[in-house]
N, C-alpha and C positions, 0 to 999 in steps of 0.2 A: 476422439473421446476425451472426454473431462481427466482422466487418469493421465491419457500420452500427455496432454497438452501441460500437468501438472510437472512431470518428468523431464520433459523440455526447456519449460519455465527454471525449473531449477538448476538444470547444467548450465544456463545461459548466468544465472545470478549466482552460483559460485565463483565465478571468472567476472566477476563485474567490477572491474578497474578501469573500464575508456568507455567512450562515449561510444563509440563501434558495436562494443555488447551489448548499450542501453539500446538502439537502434536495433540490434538481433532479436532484444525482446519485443520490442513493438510491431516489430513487424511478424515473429510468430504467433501473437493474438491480433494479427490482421487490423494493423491501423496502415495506415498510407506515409511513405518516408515523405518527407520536410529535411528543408535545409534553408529557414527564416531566421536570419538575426534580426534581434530587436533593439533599436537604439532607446541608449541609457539617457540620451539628451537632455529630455526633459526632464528628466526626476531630478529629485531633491540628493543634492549631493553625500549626505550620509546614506541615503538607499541604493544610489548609484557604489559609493565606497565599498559596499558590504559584495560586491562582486568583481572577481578577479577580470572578467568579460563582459562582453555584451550577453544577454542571454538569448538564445534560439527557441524557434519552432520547431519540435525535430520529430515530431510524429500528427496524422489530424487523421479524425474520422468524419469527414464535413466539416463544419464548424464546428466541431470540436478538437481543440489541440492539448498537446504535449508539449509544455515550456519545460527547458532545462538552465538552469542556475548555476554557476560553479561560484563557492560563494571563495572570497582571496583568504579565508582563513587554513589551517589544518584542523577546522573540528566543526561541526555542526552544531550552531545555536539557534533555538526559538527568538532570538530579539534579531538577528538577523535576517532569520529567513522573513518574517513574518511582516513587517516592512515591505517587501520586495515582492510577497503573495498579494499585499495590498495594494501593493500598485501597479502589477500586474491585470488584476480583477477591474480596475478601471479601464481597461480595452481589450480583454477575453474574458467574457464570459463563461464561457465552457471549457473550461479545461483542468487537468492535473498538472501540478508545479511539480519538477525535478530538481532536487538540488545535489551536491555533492563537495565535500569540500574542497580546497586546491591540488592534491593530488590524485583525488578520485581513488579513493580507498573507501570513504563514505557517502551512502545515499540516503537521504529522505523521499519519497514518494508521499508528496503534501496533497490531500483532498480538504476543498472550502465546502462542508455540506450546503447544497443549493439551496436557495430562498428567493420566491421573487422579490424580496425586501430587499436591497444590498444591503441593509444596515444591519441585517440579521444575519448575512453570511461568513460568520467570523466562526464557527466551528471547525477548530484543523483538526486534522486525521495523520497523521502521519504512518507507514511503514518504513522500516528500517534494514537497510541492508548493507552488513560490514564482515570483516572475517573473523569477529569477534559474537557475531549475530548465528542463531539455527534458522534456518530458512523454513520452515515447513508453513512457519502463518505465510509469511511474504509469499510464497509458491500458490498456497492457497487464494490465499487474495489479491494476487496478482492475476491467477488464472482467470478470477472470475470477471476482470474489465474485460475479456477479450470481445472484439467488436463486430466477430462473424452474426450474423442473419439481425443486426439492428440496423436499422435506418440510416444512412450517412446526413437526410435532410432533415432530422429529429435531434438536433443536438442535446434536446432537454434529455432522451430519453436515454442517452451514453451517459447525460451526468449522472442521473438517478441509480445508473447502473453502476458507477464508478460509488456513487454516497454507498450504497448498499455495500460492496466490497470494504468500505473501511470503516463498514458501521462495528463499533467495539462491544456493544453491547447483542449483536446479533451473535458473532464470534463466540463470545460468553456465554448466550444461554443455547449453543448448540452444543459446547463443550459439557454442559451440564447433561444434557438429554444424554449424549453420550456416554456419559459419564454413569451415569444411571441406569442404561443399558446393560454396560458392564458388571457392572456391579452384579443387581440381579443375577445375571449368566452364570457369575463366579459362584456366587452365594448357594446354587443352587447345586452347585457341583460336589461343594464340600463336604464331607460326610465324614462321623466321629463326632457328631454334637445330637444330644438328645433335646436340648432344649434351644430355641429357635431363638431365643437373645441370645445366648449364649456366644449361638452361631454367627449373627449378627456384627455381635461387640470383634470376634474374631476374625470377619472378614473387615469391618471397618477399620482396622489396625493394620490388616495386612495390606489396605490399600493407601491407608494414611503413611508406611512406612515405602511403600512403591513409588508413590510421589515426592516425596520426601527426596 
């Protein structure tokens, strides 16, 4: 069930400091262990610098893999990673980039939304997961790449499922519907107002100071 899997997901990413738990998670949303280094040989030596190591394959669902990064700083930056997503992308097509910084205190979870253009696939995604971070989006949206009953010989159709997971703008207007939900529910309950703005104005204050 969507719920256990969501519960699992997140004991595993509390404790997410080694490479061992990143691998725990992959393989409770059912991708297949990897253990592919990839050599930095080729690359342009500031892309190659911006990593402490070689980076690996450490999860595939068919042709679809899970590259991890450990980038040699203590901090995660966009002009690093982004580099290293790019040149990646020129010999995996289908995948999700992992990065973390040199201690593995910090993860990014990087999606290149798919285009069969490559020159259009420059939209990153990121999620975020630190002991400074609340887990509930990352748990949610991690849950939902898991790879049970999709095709391992459809690679397109794991990425599309991966764009959707870190689509930010879907996340946002499901928050709203919910949110909307709520509301109504509350408003409806309240009682001690004869006039219906009144009532209104009173429960949009009381939710505006809930968020808050």
């Amino acid at each position: 069930m969507a719920g256990d899997t969501e519960a699992r997901v997140h004991g595993i990413l509390s404790e997410l400091q080694s490479l061992d738990k990143v691998r725990e998670l992959f393989a409770e949303i059912n991708y297949d262990p990897a253990h592919d280094l990839l050599s930095r040989g080729s690359w342009s030596k500031a892309t190659a610098d911006a990593l402490a190591e070689d980076p690996q394959i450490i999860a595939t669902s068919g042709e679809f893999q899970v590259i991890y990064a450990r980038l040699a700083k203590d901090s995660l930056l966009l002009g690093d990673e982004r580099p290293v997503v790019n040149r990646l992308l020129q010999d995996h097509e289908y995948m999700l980039c992992l990065f973390s910084d040199k201690q593995q205190k910090q993860w990014h979870f990087v999606n290149v939304k798919y285009d069969t253009e490559r020159s259009k696939r420059r939209l990153f995604r990121r999620i975020t997961v630190s002991p400074d971070e609340r887990l509930r989006t990352a748990c949610e949206r991690l849950s939902r790449i898991d790879a049970e009953g999709l095709n391992p010989d459809n690679p397109l159709d794991i990425q599309y499922k991966h764009d959707e997971a870190f689509d930010v703008e879907a996340v946002t207007e499901e928050f709203f519907k919910t949110y909307d939900k709520v509301f109504k529910s509350v408003e409806n309950l309240i009682e001690g107002f004869g006039n219906a703005e009144r009532k209104r104005l009173f429960t949009q204050r009381l939710f505006n100071r809930l968020m808050f």
